[in-house]
N, C-alpha and C positions, 0 to 999 in steps of 0.2 A: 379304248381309251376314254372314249365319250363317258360311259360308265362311272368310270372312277372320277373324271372330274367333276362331274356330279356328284358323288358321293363325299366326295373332298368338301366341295364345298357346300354339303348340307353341313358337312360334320363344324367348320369354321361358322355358320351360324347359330349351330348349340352352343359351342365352349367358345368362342371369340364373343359373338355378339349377343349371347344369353337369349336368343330368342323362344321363343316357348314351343312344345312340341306340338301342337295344332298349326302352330304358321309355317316350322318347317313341315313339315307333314304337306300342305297348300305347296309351298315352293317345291317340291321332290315332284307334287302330282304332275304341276306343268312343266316342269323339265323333262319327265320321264315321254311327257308327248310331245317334247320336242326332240328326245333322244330318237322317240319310237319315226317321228318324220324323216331325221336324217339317216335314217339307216335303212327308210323304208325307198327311198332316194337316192341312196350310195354315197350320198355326203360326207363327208371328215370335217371333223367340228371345227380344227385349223382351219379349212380350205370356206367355212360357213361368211354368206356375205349378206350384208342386208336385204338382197335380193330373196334369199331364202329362206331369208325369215318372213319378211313379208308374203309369201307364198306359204310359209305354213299358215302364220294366222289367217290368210283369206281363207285354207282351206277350214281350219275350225270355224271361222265366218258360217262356211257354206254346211255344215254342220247343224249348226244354229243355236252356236256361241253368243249370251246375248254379248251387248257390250263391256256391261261391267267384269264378264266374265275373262274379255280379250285383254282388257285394261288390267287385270291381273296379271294374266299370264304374261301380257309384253313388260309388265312391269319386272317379275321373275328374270325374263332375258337379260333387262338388261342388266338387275342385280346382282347375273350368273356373268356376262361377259365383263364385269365392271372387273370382278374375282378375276376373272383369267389373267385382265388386264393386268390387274393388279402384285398377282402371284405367281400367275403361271406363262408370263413371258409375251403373251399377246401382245397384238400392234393397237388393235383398234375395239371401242366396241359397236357392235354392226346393228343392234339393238335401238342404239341412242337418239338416232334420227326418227325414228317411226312412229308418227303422231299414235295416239290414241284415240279409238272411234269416244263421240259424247252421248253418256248417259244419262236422259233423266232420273234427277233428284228424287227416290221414294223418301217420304216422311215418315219418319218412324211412328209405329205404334204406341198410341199411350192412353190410359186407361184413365178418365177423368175422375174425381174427387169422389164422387158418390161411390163408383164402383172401388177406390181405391178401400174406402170405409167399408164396404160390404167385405171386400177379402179378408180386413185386417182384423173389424171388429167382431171380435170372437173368443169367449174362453174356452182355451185348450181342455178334451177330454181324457189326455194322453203323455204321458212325458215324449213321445216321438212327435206328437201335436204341440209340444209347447216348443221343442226343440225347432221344428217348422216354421212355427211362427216367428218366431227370433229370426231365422234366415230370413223371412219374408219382407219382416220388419224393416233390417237392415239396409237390406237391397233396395228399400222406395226409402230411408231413412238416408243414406248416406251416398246414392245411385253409385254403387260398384258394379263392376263387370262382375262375370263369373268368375271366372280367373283368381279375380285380387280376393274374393270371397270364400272361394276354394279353400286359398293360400293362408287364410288367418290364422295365427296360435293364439292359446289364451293369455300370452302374453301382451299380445298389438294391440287388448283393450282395454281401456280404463271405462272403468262405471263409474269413478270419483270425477275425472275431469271430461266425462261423458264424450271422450273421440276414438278412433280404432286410426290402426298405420297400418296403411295396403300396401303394398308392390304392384305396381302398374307396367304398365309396357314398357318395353327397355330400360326394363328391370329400377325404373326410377318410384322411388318413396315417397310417398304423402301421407299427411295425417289431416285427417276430415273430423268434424263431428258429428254426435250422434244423437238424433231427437229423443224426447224424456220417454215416449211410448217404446223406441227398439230399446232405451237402458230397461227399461223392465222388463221386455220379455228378455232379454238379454242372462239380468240378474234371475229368473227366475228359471232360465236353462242353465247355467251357471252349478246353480245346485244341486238339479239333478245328474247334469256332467258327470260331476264327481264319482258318482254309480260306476260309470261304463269307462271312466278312462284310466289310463295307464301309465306308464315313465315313456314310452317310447315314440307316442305318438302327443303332442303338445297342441294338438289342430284343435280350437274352440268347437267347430260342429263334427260330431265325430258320431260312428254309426253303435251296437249296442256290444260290440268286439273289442271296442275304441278306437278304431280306424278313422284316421280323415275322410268324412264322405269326400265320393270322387265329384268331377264335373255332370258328369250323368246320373247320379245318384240325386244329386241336388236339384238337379230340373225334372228330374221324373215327379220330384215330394210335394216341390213347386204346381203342379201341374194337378196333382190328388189335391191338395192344399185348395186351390180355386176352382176346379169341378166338384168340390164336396159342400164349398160354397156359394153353389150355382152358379158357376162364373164360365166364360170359356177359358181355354190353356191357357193359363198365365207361364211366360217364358222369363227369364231374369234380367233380358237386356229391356222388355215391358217394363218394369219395374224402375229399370234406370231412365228409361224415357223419360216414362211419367216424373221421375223427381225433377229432372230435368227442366220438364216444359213449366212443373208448377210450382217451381222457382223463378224462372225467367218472367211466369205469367204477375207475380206476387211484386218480384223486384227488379224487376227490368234489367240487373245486372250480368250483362254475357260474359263479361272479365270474370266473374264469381265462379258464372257456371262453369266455364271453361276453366278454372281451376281446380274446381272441386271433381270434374269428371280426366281430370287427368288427361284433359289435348294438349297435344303439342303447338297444332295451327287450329289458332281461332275459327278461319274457314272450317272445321270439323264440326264446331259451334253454333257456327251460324245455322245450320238447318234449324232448328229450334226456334229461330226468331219466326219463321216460315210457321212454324204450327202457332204461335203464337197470335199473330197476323190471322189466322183459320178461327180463331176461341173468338179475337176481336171481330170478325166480320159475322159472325155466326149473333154474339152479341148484339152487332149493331142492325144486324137484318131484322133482329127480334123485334128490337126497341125504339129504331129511329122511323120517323111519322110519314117520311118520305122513301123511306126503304119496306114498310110492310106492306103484304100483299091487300090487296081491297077485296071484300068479303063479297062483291056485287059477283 
């Protein structure tokens, strides 16, 4: 039975809450390790108490599950017992209580100015190179996920009122704008498009079949893209970083940022302040007369 209620309720995260198939995908992983617990146990999911669960997660603990890893998976439980709750007749969920171990804050990656110029600035040898560089563009132009980038038709952009409209996480729509350098590479993959697309697929970056490139397709090109310009891997959430931080570092505005990167809690936001803080101290270690190091 365990099985199927799981199964059930992947499926009510696809078609109920639109969630995207990489996060159910994450939700199935840790269920399927908490299916494989209770049965490895003799448990019946009915009969499951928070005592059990706690005992699972210590034992992924003793594993060596970091934290953010646990803080997933307890998150999973209780999103799975919230469903039972909710659909399938349950009393309680046993999940709900169970703190969460605390994970230091990593700061995201991001590629400062100079290198950002070194990736970008470049003419294309190649229509698959100009096509690149358009994504590359974009992605430090407008900081989208992958996802909402993936998902673009040629539709979602305007080159006249220079903004694109993504789809973002729970399935909510924004429209951003676009700096004058991504409208031109933009307009100049645009053209070539034309070549390689089709009636059936409408995806502005599409492969030479006319296919929407996929999510891996995109970060592998990403990746040739800036090891062919000396760089190390550049990844796509690099790129949203980066806009990220030098925006916030330019305008101080976190309201902005957090609207344009599509959070829901500003706390998601605020890391950024934190790299910001890192540019200033770095600045002021350089510059201030009582902060620099003495030559003696």
């Amino acid at each position: 039975m365990t099985e199927s209620e799981v199964a059930s309720f992947i499926d009510y995260l696809k078609v109920v809450k639109n969630f995207s198939e990489h996060t159910t995908k994450n939700y199935k992983r840790d269920l399927d390790k908490f299916v494989g617990f209770l049965s490895d146990n003799s448990t019946l999911l009915e009969k499951c108490d928070e005592q059990d669960i706690r005992l699972f997660v210590n034992q992924e603990r003793r594993k060596g599950l970091s934290p953010r890893s646990i803080q997933r998976l307890l998150s999973s439980c209780r999103s799975f017992f919230n469903y039972l709750v909710e659909h399938k007749g349950f009393e309680k969920n046993h999940a709900q209580n169970i703190s969460s171990p605390k994970s230091s804050k990593t700061l995201p990656k991001a590629l400062d100015a100079d290198l950002i110029q070194k990736l970008l600035n470049f003419k294309p040898k190649s229509e698959l190179e100009t096509r690149d560089k358009a994504i590359a563009e974009l992605f430090y132009s407008s900081g989208l996920r992958l996802s909402e980038l993936q998902g673009i038709d040629i539709k979602d952009i305007s080159i006249t009122e220079r903004t694109c409209r993504v789809v973002g996480k729970g399935n909510k729509t924004r429209d951003l704008p676009i700096g004058r350098q991504a409208i031109k590479s933009l307009r100049d993959w645009i053209l070539i498009r034309e070549k390689y697309s089709n009636e059936n697929d409408l995806a502005i970056f599409i492969n030479k079949q006319g296919k929407r490139l996929s999510n891996r397709s995109i970060q592998a090109r990403l990746k040739k893209l800036s090891t062919e310009r000396g760089l190390p891997a550049v990844h796509p959430h690099m790129l949203r970083h980066s806009f990220a931080s030098h925006i916030l570092e330019s305008s101080g505005d976190l309201r902005a940022v957090q609207e344009m990167l599509g959070h829901a809690d500003i706390g998601t936001t605020e890391i950024y302040t934190k790299l910001d803080f890192q540019h200033l101290s770095k600045v002021y270690d350089k510059t201030h007369p009582r902060a620099k190091k003495s030559k003696a």
